[in-house]
C-alpha positions as CSV (number, residue, x, y, z in Angstrom):
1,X,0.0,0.0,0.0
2,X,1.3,3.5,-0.9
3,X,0.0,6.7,0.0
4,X,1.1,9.3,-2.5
5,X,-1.9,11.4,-1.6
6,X,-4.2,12.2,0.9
7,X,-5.7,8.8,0.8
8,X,-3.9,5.3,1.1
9,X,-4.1,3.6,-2.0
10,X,-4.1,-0.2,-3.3
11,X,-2.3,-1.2,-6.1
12,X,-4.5,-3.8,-7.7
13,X,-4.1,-6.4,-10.6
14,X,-7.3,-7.7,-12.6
15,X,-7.4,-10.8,-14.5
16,X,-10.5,-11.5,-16.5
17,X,-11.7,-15.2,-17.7
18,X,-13.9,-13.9,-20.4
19,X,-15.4,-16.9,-21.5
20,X,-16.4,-18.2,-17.6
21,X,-18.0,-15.3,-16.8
22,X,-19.8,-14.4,-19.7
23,X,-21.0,-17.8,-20.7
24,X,-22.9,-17.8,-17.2
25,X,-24.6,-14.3,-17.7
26,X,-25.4,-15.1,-20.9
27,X,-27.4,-18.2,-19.3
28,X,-29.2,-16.3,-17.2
29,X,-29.4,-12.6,-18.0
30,X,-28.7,-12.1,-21.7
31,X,-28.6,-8.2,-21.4
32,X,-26.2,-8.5,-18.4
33,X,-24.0,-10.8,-20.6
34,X,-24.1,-7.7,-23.1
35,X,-23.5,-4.8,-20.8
36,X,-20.2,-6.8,-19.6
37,X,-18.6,-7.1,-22.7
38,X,-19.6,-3.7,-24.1
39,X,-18.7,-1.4,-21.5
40,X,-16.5,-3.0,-19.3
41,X,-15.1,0.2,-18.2
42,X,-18.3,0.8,-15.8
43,X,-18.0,-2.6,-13.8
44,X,-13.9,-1.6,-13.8
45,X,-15.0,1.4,-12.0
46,X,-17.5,-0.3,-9.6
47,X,-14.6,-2.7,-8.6
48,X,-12.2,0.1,-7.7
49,X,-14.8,0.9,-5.1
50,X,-16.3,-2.5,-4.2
51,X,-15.5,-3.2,-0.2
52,X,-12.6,-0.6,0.4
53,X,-14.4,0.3,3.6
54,X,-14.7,-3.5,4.9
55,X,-11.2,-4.7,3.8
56,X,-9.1,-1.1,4.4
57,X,-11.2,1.5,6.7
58,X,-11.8,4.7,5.8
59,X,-9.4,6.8,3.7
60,X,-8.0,4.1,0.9
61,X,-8.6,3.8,-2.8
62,X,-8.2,1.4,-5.0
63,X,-6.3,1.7,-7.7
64,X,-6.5,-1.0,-10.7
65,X,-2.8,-0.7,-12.2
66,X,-3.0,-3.8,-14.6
67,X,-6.0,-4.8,-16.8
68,X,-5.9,-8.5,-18.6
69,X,-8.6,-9.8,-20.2
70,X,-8.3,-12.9,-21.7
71,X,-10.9,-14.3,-24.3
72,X,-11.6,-16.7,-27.2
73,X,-11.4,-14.5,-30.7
74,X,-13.2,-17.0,-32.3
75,X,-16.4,-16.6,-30.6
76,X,-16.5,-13.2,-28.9
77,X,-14.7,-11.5,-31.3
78,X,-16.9,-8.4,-31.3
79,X,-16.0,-7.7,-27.7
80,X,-12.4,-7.2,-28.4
81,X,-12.1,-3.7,-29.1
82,X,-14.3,-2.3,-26.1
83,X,-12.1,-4.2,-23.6
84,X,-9.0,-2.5,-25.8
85,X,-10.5,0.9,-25.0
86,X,-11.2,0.8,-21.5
87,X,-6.9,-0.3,-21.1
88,X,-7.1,-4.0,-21.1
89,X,-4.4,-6.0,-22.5
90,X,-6.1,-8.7,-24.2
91,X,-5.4,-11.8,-24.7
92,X,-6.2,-14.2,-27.1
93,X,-6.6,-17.7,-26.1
94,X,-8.3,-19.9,-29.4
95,X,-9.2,-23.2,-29.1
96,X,-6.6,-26.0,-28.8
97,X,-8.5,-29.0,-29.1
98,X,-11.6,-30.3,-31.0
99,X,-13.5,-30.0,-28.0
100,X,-13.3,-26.1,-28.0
101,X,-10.6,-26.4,-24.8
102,X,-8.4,-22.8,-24.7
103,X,-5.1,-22.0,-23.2
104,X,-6.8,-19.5,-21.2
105,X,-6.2,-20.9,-17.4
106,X,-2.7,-21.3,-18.1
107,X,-2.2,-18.0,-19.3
108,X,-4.0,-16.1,-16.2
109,X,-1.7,-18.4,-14.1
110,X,1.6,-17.3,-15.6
111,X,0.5,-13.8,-15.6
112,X,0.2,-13.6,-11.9
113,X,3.4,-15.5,-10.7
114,X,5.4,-12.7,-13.2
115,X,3.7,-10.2,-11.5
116,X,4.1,-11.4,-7.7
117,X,7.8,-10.5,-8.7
118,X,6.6,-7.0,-10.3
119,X,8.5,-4.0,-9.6
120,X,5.1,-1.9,-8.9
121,X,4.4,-4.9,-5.8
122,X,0.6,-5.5,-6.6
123,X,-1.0,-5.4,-2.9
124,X,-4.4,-7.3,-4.7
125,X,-4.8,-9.5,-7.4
126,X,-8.7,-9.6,-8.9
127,X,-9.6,-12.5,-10.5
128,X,-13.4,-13.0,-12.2
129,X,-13.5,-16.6,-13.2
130,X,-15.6,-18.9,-11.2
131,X,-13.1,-21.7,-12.3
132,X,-12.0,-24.0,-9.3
133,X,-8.9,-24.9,-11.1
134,X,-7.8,-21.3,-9.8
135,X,-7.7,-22.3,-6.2
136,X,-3.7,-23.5,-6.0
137,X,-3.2,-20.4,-7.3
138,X,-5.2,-18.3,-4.9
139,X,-2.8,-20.6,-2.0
140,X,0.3,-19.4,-3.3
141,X,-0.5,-15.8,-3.6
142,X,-1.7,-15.4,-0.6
143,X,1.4,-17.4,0.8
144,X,2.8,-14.1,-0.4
145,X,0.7,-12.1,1.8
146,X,-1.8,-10.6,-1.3
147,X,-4.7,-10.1,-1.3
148,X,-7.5,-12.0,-3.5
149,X,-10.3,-10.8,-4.7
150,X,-12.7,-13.2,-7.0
151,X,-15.9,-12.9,-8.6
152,X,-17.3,-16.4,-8.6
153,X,-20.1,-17.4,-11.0
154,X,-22.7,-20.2,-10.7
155,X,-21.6,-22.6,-8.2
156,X,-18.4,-22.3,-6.3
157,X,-16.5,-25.2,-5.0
158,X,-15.9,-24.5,-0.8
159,X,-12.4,-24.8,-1.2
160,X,-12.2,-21.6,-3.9
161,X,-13.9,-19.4,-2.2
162,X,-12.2,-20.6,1.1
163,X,-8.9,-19.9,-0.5
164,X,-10.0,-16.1,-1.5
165,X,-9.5,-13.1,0.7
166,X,-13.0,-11.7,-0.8
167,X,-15.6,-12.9,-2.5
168,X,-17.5,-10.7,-4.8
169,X,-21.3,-12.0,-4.6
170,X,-22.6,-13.2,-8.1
171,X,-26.0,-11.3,-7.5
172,X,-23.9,-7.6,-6.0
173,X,-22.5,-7.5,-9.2
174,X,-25.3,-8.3,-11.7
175,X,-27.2,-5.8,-9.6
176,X,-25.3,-3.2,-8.7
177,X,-22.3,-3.1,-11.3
178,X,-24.7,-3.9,-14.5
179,X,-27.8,-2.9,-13.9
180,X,-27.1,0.1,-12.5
181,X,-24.9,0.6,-15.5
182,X,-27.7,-0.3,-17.9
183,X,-30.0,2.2,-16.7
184,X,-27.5,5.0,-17.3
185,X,-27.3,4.3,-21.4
186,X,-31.1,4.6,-20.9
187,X,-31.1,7.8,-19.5
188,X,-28.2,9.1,-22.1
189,X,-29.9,7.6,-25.1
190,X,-31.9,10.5,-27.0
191,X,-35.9,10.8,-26.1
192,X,-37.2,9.6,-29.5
193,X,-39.6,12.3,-30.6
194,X,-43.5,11.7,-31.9
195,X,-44.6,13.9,-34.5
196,X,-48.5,14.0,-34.1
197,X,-51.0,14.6,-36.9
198,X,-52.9,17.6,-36.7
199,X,-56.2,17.0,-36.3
200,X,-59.2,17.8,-38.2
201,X,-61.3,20.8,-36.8
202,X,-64.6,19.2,-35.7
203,X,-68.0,21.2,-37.2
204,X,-70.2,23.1,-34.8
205,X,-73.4,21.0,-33.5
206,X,-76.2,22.9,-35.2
207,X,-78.4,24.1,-32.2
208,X,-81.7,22.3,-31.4
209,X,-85.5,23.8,-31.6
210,X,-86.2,25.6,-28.4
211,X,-89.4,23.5,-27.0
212,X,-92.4,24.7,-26.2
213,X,-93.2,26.5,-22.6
214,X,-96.0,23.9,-20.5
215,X,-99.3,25.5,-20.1
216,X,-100.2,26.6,-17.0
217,X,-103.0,25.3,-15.0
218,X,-105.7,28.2,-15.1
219,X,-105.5,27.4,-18.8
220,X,-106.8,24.3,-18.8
221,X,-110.3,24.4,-19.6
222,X,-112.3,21.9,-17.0
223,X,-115.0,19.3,-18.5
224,X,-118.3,19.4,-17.6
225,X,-119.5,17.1,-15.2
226,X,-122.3,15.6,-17.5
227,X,-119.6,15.4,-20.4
228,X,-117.6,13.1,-17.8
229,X,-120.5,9.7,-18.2
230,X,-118.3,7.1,-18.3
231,X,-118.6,5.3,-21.5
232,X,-119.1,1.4,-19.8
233,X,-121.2,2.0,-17.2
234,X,-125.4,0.5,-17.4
235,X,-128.1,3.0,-18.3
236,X,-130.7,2.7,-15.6
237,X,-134.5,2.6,-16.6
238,X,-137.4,3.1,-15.5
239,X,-136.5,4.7,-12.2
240,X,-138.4,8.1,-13.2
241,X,-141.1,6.4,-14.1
242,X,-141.8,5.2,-10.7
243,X,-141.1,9.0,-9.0
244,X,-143.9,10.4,-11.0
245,X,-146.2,7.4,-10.0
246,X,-148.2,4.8,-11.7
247,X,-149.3,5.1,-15.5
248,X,-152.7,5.8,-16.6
249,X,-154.5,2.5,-17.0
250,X,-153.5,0.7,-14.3
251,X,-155.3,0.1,-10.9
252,X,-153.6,0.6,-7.4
């Protein structure tokens, strides 16, 4: 650890098993699996700052002083250049065998005993790979009192992640590292712009007839009583003839 400023800061080393770790995104996040091959410079940048606090204290940076990415051309060819761009050294590790086996584990191996003797004296060494096959290698570094740092994928054995001085969770970095990233190329992308068509004036509703006041109720002229006969009822006879008494003719 040097401290050339006003914080203490961590010379780091990264190491990058491209195929391990994207293969297994791509199995179960397709878009993560996208986001960490096109902009790897974002998750770089959430790594410098992943558990400082919990391994240092307050006060220390990280600082990421070698970048090696190490990937099969054949197959992710297209994710070359962006790992070029954000200072990777990349190597390329093509199939050796029918079976699609690379060269890529011995490569990351050699890389990190050459750089336990490095002048710059790497204080961590930051492997993603979720490759078991790493864990010797984990043993002898920290033998020489490094720190390691991996990112395991899928399932772990015990014994790697035993051998590692920090573990960086699967789920922290899917959530945190790329989805956080992908919702920041939303928000730059440009708000796509709908042009509306104008639309047609409508045509005034012609008014309606104004209706007719109700007559009041003095205006109604009232029927006369004998008018009023109802229509179904029986005609009675024969009634007046008995008021005015008994017809001429006939005897009491």
């Amino acid at each position: 650890m040097a401290r050339f400023t006003g914080f203490d800061e961590v010379f780091s080393a990264l190491y990058v098993d491209f195929d391990n770790i994207y293969t297994r995104f791509l199995e179960i996040d397709p878009e993560a699996a996208r986001a960490f091959g096109s902009v790897p410079y974002r998750w770089v940048r959430w790594i410098e700052n992943h558990a400082l606090r919990i391994l240092y204290g307050e006060g220390v940076r990280r600082r990421i002083l070698k970048r090696m990415c190490y990937l099969n051309p054949q197959r992710y060819q297209e994710y070359r250049n962006p790992f070029i761009r954000s200072a990777f050294q990349v190597v390329d590790c093509p199939p050796l065998t029918t079976r699609g086996k690379t060269s890529t584990d011995i490569h990351l191996v050699m890389d990190c005993m050459d750089d336990l003797s490095h002048s710059t004296h790497f204080d961590e060494f930051i492997i993603l790979s979720g490759d078991a096959d790493f864990t010797p290698l984990l043993i002898r570094l920290q033998e020489h009192a490094r720190r390691t740092l991996v990112l395991s994928v899928g399932y772990s054995s015990p014994a790697y992640t035993a051998a590692a001085s920090w573990r960086i969770r699967e789920d922290w970095f899917l959530q945190q590292a790329l989805r956080d990233e992908r919702a920041d190329d939303v928000d730059d992308q440009p708000v796509p712009v709908v042009h509306t068509p104008p639309v047609a004036p409508v045509a005034p509703v012609a008014a309606a007839a104004p209706v007719a006041p109700a007559a009041p109720m003095s205006a109604i002229t009232p029927v006369p009583s004998a008018a009023r006969t109802p229509q179904n009822s029986p005609t009675v006879t024969g009634m007046d003839d008995e008021d005015e008494g008994p017809t001429p003719g006939n005897a009491w």
